[in-house]
C-alpha positions in Angstrom: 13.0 37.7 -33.7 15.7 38.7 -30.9 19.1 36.9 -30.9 20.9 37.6 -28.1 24.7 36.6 -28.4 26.2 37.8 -24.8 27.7 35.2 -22.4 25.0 34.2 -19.9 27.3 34.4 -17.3 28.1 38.0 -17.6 24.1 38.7 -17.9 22.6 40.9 -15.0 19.0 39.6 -13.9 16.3 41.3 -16.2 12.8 40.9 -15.2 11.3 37.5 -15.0 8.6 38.2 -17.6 12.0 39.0 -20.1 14.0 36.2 -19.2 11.1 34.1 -19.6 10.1 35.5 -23.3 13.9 35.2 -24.0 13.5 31.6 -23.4 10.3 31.2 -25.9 12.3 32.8 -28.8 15.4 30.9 -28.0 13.4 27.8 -28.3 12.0 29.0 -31.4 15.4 29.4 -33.0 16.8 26.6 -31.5 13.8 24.3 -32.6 13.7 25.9 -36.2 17.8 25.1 -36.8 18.4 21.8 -35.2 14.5 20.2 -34.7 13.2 19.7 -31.5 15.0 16.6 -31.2 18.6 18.1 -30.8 17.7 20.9 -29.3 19.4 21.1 -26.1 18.6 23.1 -22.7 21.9 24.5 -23.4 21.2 25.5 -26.9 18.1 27.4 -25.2 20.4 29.0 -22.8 22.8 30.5 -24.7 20.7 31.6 -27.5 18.6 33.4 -24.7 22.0 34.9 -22.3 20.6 33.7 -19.7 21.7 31.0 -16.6 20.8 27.1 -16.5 18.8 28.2 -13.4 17.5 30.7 -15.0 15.7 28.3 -17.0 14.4 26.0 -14.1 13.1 28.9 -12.6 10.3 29.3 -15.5 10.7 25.5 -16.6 10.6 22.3 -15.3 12.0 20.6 -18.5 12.8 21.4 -22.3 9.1 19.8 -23.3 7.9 22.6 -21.0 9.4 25.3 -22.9 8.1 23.8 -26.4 4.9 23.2 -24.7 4.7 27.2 -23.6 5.9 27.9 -26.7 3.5 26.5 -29.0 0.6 28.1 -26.4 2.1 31.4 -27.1 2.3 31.0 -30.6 -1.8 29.9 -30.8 -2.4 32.7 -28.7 -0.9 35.0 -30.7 -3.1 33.4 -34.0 -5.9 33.5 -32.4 -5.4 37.0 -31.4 -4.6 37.7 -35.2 -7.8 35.8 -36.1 -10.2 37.9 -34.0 -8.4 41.5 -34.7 -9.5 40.8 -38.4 -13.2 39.9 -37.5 -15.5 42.7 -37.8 -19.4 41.8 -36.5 -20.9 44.4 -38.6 -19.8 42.2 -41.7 -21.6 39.6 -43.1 -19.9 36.1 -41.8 -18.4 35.2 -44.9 -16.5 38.5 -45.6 -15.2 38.3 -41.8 -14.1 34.5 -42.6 -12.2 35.9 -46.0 -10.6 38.4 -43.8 -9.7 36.5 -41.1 -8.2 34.1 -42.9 -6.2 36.3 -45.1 -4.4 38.0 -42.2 -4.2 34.5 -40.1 -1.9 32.7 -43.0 -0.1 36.2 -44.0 1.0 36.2 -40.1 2.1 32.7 -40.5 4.2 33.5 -43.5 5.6 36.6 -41.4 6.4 33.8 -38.7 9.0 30.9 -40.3 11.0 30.5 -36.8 7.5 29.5 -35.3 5.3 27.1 -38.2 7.7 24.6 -37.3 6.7 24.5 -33.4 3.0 25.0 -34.2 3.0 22.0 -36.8 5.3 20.4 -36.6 7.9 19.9 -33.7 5.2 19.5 -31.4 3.5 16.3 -32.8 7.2 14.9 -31.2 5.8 15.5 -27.2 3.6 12.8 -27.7 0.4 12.9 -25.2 1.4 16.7 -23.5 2.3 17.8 -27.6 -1.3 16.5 -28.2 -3.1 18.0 -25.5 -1.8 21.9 -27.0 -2.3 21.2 -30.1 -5.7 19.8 -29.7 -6.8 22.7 -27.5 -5.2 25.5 -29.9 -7.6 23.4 -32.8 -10.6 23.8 -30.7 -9.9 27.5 -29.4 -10.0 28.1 -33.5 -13.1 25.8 -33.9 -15.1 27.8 -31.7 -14.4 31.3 -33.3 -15.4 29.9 -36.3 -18.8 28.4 -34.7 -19.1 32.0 -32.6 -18.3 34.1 -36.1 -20.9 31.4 -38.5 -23.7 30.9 -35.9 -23.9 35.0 -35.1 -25.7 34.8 -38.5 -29.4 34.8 -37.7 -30.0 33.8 -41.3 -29.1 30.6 -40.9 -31.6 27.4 -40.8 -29.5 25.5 -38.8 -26.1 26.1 -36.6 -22.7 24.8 -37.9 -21.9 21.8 -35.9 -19.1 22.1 -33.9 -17.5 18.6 -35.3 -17.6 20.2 -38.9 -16.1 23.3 -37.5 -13.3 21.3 -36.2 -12.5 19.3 -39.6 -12.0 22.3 -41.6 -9.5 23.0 -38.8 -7.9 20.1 -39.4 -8.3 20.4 -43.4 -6.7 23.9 -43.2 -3.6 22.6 -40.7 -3.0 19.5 -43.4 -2.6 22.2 -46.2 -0.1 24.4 -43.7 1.8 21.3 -43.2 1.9 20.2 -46.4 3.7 23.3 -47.7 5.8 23.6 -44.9 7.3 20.3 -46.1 7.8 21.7 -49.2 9.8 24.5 -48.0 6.9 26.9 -49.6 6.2 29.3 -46.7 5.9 32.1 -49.4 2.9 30.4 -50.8 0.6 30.8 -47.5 -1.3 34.0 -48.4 -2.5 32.0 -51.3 -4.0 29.6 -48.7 -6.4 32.2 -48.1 -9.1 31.4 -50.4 -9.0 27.8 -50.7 -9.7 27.7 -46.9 -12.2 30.3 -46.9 -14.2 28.4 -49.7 -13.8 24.9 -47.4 -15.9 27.0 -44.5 -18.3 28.1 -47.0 -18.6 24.9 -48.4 -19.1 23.2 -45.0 -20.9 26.0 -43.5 -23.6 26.2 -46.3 -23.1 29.6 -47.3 -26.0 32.0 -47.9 -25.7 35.2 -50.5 -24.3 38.4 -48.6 -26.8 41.0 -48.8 -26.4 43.7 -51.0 
């Protein structure tokens, strides 16, 4: 991840969409060293080179810039999630894959497990809000990738989908707080046996 060092007052104005990605990784520095907490809008600022205004421009406060933050960062998963699905595959293998690239991109990530679960339980109702509709967004690619099968007797329920989200972010967060980010890949097939378990998984076809 960039980190800039120049004085922000000696910066010349970059495009908006820079100073405004600046900003995200500066937060995601900031928020992985000190904790959201004692993270300051200066801290952000300087980390970035960029101006206090420069900041209001994009944000109206520091929960803001955590709040964009952590929507980046489940974009980016999701993105990750779906470039590994391939609907020629039988659900199962596309669920193995998928999740096998999703937790070797969070390994990849250190600076940005802490915003995405962690530091963002600390926003209280706005923190929720993200983090609830980043566990949906991944709720319903695994409903669209499970309930493509035509094999099945009955769909996956949306509310089952959604606990092996949660299941899968309590095992995230539990070796996070173990300092064990090395150990994600091996995440992998636990998780994909939880949504075969909960999915009712039929035999791939030869």
């Amino acid at each position: 991840m960039h980190t800039p060092s120049a004085n922000a007052n000696d910066l010349s104005d970059p495009p908006g969409a820079e100073h405004r990605q600046r900003l995200l990784e500066a937060m995601a520095q900031a928020v992985a060293t000190k904790g959201y907490a004692d993270t300051t809008i200066a801290d952000v600022v300087s980390l970035a080179t960029v101006s206090r205004r420069t900041f209001y421009e994009h944000f109206a406060t520091k929960a803001d810039c955590l709040i964009a933050l952590h929507q980046a960062a489940s974009r980016n998963a999701l993105q990750v999630l779906r470039g590994a699905l391939n609907p020629a595959r039988h659900w199962q293998t596309q669920v193995e894959q998928a999740l096998v690239a999703y937790f070797s991109c969070l390994a990849q990530n250190p600076v940005l497990l802490r915003t995405l679960f962690v530091e963002i339980h600390g926003l209280g109702s706005p923190g929720l809000a993200s983090r609830r509709q980043a566990n949906a967004q991944l709720a319903q690619l695994m409903l669209d990738v499970v309930n493509a099968d035509k094999d099945r007797s009955e769909p996956l329920p949306p509310a089952m989908a959604m606990a092996v989200v949660g299941g899968i972010n309590e095992w995230v967060l539990e070796l996070i707080e173990q300092d064990r980010l090395a150990d994600l890949p091996q995440l992998a097939g636990p998780a994909s046996r939880l949504v075969l378990a909960v999915a009712g998984g039929i035999s791939q076809p030869n």
